[in-house]
N, C-alpha and C positions, 0 to 999 in steps of 0.2 A: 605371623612369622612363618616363616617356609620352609618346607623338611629342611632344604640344604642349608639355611640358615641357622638352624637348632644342631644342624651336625658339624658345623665350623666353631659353633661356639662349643660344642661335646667335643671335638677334635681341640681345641685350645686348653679346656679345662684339662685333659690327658697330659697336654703335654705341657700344663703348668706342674703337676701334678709330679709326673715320673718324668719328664725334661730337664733341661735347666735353660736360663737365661745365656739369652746370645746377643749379637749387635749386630746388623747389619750397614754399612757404610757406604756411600756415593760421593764421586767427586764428580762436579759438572763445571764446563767454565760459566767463569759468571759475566762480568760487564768489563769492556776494554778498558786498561787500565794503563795510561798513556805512558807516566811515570814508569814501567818497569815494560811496555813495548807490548806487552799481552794479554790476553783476557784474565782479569782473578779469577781463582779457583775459588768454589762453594761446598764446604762439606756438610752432608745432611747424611743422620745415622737416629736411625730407629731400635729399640729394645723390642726382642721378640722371644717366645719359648721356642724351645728345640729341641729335638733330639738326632745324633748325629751317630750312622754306624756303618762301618766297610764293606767297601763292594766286594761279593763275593766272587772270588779266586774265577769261576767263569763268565762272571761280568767285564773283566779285566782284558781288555784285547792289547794292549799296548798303544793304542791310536788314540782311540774317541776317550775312554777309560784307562787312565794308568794305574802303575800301584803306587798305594795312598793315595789314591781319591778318596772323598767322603761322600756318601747320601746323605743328606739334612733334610729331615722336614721342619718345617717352619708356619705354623701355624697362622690363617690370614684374617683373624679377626683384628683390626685396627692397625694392621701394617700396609704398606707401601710395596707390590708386588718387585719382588728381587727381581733385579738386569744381569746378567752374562758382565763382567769385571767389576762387579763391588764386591766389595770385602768385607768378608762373614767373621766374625773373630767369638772364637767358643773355646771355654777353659783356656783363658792366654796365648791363643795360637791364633793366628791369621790367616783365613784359607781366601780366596780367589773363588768368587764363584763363575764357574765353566756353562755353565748352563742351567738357566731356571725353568720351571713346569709348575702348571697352575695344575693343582688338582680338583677338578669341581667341576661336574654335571651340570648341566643346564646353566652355564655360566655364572653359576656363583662360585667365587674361590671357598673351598673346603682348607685347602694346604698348599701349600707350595712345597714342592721337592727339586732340591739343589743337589748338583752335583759341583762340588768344592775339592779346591786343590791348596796346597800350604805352596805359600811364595807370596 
């Protein structure tokens, strides 16, 4: 097993830990579907730990960062690295993720940190 591998799985137990459970959701189109003219839609949604806390007041530029964005880390032991418009949904709220980041040296994911929007 490999440092960075022992610290993904140390990085998950934290944030089983002192996190809570979240979901993360993807809609992809699926197979042409003559009957209604369009591809069907595929929803695929994973259970992940998290913890999720506000960007601080100088992070906040108005542009890249609004106010109420959220940082989420998201732990990548046996998840599905998050894309830029799936939908993070933590304590009954639905955010939009804006932008994801692998955390992890030497190309192993350690975490993933999202930057989430409600909408």
């Amino acid at each position: 097993m490999s440092f960075y591998t022992e610290m993904a799985q140390t990085a998950q137990a934290l944030l089983q830990e002192f996190g809570a459970a979240a979901t993360i959701s993807r809609q992809t189109p699926g197979e042409y579907d003559p009957a209604a003219g369009a591809p069907s839609v595929v929803d695929t949604s994973q259970n992940v730990a998290a913890a999720v806390f506000p960007y601080g007041d100088r992070f906040i530029d108005g542009t890249l960062i609004l106010a109420g964005d959220q940082q989420a880390f998201v732990g990548a032991v046996g998840a599905t690295e998050p894309q830029p418009g799936d939908t993070f949904l933590w304590a009954g709220t639905a955010y939009k993720v804006i932008k994801a980041k692998i955390l992890g040296p030497a190309g192993s994911a350690v975490l993933y940190e999202l930057q989430v929007r409600r909408g």
